[in-house]
C-alpha positions in Angstrom: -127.9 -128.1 144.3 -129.0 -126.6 140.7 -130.2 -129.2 138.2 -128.5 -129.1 135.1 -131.1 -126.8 133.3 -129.9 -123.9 135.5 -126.1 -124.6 135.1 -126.9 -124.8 131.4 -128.1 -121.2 131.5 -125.1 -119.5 132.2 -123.9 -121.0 129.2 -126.1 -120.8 127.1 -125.2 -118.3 124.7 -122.2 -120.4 123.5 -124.5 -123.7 123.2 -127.1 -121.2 120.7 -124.3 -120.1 119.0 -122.7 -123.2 118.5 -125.9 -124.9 117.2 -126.7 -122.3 114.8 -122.9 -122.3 113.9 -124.2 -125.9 112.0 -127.1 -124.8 110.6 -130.6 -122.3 110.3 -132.9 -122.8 112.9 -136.2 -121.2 114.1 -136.7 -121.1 117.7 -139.0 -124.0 118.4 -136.2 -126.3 116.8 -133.7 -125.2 118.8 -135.9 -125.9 121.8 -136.3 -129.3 120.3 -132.4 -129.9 119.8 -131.6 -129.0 123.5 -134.4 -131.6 124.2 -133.0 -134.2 122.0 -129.4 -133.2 123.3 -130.8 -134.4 126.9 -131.4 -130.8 128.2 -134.8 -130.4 128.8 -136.9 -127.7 129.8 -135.5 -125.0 127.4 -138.7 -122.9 126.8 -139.3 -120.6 124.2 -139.7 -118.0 126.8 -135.7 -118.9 127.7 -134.8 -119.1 123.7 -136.8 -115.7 122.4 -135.2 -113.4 124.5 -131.8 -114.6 124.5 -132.1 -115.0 120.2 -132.7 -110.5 120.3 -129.8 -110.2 122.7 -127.4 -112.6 120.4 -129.1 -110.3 117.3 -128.8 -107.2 118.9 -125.0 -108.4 119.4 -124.6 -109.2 115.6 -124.0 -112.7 116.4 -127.0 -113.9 114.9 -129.0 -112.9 112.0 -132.0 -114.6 110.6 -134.4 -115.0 107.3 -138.1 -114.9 107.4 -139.3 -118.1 105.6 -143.0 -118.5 104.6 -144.9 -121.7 105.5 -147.7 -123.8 104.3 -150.6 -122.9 106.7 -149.1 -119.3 109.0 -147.2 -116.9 109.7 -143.3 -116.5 108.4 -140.5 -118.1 110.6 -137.3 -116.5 111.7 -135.0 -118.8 110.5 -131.3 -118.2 113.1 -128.0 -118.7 112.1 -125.1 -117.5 113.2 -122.8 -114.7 111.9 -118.8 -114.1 111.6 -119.2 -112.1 114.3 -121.1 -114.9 116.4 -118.4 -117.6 115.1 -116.0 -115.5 116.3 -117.7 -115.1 119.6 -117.9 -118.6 119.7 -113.9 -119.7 119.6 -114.0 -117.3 122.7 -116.6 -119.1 124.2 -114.8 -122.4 123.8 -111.4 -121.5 125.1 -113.4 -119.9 128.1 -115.5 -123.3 128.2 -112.1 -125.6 128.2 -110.5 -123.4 130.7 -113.6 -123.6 132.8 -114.3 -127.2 132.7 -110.3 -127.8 133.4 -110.6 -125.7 136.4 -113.6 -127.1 137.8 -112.7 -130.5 137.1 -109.6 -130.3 138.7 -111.4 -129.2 142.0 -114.1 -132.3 142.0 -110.8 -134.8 141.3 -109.5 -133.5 144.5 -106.9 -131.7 142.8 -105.5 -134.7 140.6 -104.2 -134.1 137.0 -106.7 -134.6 134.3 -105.8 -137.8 132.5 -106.8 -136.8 129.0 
């Protein structure tokens, strides 16, 4: 069965977006918050990639910040475009998790 990293990656546009809907991040810290969020082994090499697609959508735009000792960071946040991507992502999520919930209960009606 997958682990919960490689369920986490079909979704995890919505999670970037909804992170960098709160506030700027550069890549390493969103790493971090996954990691702090209980979802490890988010790479950079799984965050980099996925950050130009979201860009290339124009759901994410970032800032080039200097820094003490190297290089600028790109500093993510997310756009009206990406908020607006995000409400579709949630409705999708809650519809999804309804769905699939209802299948492990057996079929039962969620309580909540």
């Amino acid at each position: 069965m997958a682990n919960k990293t490689q369920m986490l990656k079909g979704i995890l546009e919505g999670c970037v977006l909804r992170i960098l809907s709160e506030e700027k991040l550069y890549s390493q810290e969103i790493c971090e918050r996954f990691e702090n969020l209980g979802v490890g082994g988010i790479s950079r090499g799984t965050i980099l990639p996925l950050l130009l697609r979201m860009e290339n959508e124009g759901w994410i735009a970032y800032e080039k910040c200097p820094i003490a000792n190297g290089p600028s960071r790109k500093y993510y946040s997310a756009t009206e475009k990406g908020i607006e991507e995000l409400r579709s992502f949630e409705k999708e999520w809650k519809e999804l998790y309804l769905m699939v919930n209802g299948i492990l209960k057996g079929g039962e009606e969620d309580e909540k």
